[in-house]
C-alpha positions in Angstrom: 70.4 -25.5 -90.1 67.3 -27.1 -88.1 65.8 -28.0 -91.2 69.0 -29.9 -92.3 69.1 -31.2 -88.9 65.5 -32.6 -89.5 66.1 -34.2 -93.0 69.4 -36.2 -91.5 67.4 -37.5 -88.2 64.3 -38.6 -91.3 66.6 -40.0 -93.4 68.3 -41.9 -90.2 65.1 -43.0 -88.8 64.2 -44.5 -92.8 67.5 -46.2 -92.7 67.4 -48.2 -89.1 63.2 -48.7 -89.3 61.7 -52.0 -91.1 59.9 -50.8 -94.0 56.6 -52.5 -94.0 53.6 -52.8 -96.6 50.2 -53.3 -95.8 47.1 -54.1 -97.8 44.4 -51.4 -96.5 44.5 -48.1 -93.9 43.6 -49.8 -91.0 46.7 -52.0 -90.9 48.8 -49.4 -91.0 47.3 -48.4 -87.5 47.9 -52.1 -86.3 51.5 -52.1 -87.2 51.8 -48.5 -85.9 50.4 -49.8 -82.7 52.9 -52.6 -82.4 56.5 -51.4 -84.3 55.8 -47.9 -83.5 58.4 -46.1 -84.3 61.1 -49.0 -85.5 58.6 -49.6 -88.8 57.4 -47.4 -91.5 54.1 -48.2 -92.9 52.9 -48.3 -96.4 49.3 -48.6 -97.8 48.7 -50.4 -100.9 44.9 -49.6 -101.1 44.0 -46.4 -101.2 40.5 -45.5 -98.8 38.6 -44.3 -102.2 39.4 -48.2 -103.7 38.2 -51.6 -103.5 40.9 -53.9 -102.0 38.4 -56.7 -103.5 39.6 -56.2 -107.3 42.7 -53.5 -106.6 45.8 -53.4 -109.2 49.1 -51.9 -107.9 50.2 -48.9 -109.7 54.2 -49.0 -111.2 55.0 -46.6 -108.1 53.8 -48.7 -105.4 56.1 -51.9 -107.0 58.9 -50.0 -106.4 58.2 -49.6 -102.5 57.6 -53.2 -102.5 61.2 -53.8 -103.6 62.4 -51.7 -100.7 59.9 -53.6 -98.0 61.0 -56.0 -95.5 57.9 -57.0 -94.7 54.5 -57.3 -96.4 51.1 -58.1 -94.0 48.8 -59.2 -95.5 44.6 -59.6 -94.6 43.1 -61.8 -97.0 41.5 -59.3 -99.2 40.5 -61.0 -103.1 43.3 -58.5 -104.7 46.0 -60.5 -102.7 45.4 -63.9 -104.6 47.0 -62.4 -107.2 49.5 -60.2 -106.6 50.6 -61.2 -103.5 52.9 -64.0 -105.9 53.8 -60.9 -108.1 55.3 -59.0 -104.9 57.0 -61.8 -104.2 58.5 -62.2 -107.1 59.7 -58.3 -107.4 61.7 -58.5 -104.0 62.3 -62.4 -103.3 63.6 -61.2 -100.0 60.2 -60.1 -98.7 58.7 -61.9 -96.0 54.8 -61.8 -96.6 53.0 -62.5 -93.1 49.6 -63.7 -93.0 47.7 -61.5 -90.3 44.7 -63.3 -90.0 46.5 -66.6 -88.4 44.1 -68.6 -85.8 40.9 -66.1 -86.4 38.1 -68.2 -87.0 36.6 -66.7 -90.6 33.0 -68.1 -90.1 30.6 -65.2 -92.4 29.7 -66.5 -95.7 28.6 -63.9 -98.0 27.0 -64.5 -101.5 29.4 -62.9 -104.1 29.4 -63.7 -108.1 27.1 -66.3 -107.9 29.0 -68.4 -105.5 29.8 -68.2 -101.1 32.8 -67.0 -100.0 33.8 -66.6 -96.4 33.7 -62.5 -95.6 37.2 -61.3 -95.7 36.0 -57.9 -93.8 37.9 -59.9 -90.0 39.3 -56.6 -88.5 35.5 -54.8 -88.1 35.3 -57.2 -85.0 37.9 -55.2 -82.2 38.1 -58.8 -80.8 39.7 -59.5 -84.1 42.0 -57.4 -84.3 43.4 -58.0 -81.3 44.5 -61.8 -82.9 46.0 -59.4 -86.0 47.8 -57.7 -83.3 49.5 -60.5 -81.7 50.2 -62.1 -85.2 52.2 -58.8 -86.3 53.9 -58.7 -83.0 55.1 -62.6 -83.5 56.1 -61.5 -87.1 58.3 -57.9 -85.9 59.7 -59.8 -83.2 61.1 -62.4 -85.0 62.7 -60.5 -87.6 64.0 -57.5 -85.0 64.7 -60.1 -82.0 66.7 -57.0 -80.5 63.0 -55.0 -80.3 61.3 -57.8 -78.9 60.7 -56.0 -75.3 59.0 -52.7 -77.2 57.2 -54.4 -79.4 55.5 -56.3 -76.3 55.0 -53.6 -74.7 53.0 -52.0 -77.1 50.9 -55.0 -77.8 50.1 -55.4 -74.1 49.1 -51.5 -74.3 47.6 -52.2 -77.6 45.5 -55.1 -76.5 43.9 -53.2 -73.5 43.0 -50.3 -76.2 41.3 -52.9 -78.1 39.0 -53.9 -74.9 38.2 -50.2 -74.4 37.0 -49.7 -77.6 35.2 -53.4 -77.4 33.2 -52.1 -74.4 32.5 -48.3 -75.5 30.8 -49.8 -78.7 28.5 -52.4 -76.2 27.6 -49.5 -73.9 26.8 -47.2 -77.4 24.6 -50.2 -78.7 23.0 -51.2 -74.7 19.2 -50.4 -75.6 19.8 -51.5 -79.3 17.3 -54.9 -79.1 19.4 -58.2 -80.1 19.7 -58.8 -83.7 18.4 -55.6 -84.6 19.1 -55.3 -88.7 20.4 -52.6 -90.1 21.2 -51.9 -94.1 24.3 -51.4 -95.5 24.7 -52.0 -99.2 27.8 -54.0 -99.8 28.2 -56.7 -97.0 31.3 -55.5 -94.9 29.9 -55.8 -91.4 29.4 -59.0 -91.3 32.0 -59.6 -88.1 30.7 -56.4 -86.7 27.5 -57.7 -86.6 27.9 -60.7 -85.4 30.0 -59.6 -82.0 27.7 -57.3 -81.3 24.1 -59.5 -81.8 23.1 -57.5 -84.7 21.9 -58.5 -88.4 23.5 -56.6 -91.4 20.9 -57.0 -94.8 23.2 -56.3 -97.5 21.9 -54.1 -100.7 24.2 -55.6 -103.1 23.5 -58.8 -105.2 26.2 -61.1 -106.4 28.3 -58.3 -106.0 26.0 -56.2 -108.7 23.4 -53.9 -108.1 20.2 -55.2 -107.2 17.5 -55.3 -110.4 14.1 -54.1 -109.9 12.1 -57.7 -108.5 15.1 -57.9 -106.3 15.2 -53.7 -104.8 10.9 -54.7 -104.2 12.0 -57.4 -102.0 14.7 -55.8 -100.1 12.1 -52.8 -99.5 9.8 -55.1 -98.0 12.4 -57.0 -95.9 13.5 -53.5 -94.1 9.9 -52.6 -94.2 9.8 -55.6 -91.7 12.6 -55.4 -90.5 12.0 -51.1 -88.9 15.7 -50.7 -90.8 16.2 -47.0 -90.4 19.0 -45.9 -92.7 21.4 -47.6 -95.1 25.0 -47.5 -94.7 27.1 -47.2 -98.0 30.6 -47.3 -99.2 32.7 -44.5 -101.0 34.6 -46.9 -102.7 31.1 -48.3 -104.4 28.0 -46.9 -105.9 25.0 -46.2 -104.1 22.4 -45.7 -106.5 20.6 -48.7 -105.7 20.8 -47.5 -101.7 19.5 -43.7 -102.7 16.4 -45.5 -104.5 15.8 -48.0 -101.3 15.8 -45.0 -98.9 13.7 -43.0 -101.2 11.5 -45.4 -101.0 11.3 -45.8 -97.4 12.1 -42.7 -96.4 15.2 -42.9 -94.4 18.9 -42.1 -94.3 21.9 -42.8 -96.6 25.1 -42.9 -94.2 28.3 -43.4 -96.0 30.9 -45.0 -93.9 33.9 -47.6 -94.9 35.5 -50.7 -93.3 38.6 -49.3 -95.0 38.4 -45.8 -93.4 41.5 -44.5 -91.5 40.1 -43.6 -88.3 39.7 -47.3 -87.6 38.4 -46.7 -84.0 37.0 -44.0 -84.3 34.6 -45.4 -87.3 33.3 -48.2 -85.6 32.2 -45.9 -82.9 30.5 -43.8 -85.1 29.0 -46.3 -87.1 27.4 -48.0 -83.2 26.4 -44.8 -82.6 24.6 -44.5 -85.9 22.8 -47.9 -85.4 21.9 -46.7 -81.9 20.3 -43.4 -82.8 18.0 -45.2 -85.4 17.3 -48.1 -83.9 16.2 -46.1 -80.1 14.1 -43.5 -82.3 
């Protein structure tokens, strides 16, 4: 009887709840933040995928014919099936997350500059994403309004928290201090917190040989004391570099679930190398 008493309060909470769809993980903790629980959250990305060159599988069309709502973050895959999702529920309402943040990183990518997509590694950032999915629920779910302000004033204090617990973790880190991270994600991370990423990657290709001599002198110069790579990409090219140099490979990724939690861990990386 409790089990059936459990399925009918699911299947209630499914029916009255704005079905949303997000591009990567750490939306789904923004949205979560802000609708709590008046929305479900779908991913579209999957953690162990790039969201630069993603396709869709046939299961994940269908949820986007049952979405109200799809947030999206500027990531390449959107260019082109952003129109597609559109055209599978005409009803859907995509909202662009990334309204009034300043994109500003150019990074070199297939032989051309493209401003760095990577916006919610900043906290600072994400508390703009915040605000721009609480204008978006509000709007839609006028009779929510008050909760959804709530939880973005509660969200947005969060957001400072973490903002100062990763400036106290970095404190004795010298300014613009490099560290190595093979495909260039951390670009807004870096930048809030006075610190230079030198990216492995090459046009978005593994480096060749002329190119992995230069980068080895580069962190040679630079003390770099570990590289920080990507599930979601190979890191053959990093393995070789720290080889070389004699130093860490640290996997972490700007599309990892723990959203908060990662960033702290990868300050606290930086800091322990960069103090030794």
């Amino acid at each position: 009887m409790k089990k059936v008493i459990l399925l009918l309060l699911s299947s209630l909470y499914c029916l009255f709840a704005t079905n949303v769809v997000v591009s990567i993980a750490p939306q789904k903790l923004f949205v979560k933040k802000i609708g709590g629980d008046k929305v479900t959250v779908d991913v579209m990305v999957p953690t162990s995928s790039s969201a630069h060159t993603y396709t869709p599988k046939p299961s994940q069309m269908k949820s986007i014919t049952h979405a109200k709502i799809y947030f999206s973050i500027g990531m390449e895959f959107e260019d082109i099936w952003l129109e597609k999702f559109k055209a599978q529920n005409r009803d859907l309402i995509i909202s662009d997350t990334t309204k009034d943040i300043n994109r500003t990183i150019l990074i070199k990518h297939h032989k051309h500059k493209e401003l760095d997509p990577h916006i919610w590694v900043d906290p600072i950032n994400v508390k703009d994403i915040a605000k721009n999915i609480y204008t978006t629920l509000s709007q839609i779910d006028s009779n929510n309004s008050n909760y959804y302000k709530t939880n973005l004033e509660s969200y947005l204090k969060e957001l400072d928290e973490l903002d100062n617990t990763i400036k106290k973790i970095l404190n004795d880190v010298p300014k613009d201090a490099t560290f190595m991270v093979f495909h260039p994600a951390w670009g807004y991370f870096a930048k809030r917190y006075h610190l230079k990423q030198l990216p492995v990657e090459v046009e978005g290709k593994e480096p060749k040989m002329k190119e992995l001599i230069s980068l080895i002198k580069i962190a040679k110069k630079e003390h770099v004391h570990a590289i920080f790579t990507q599930p979601e990409f190979s890191d053959k090219s990093a393995k070789l570099i720290a080889k070389e140099l004699g130093i860490e490979v640290i996997k972490t990724s700007p599309l990892a679930e723990d959203w908060a939690e990662n960033l702290i861990r990868l300050a606290r990386a930086i800091e322990h190398k960069k103090s030794r």
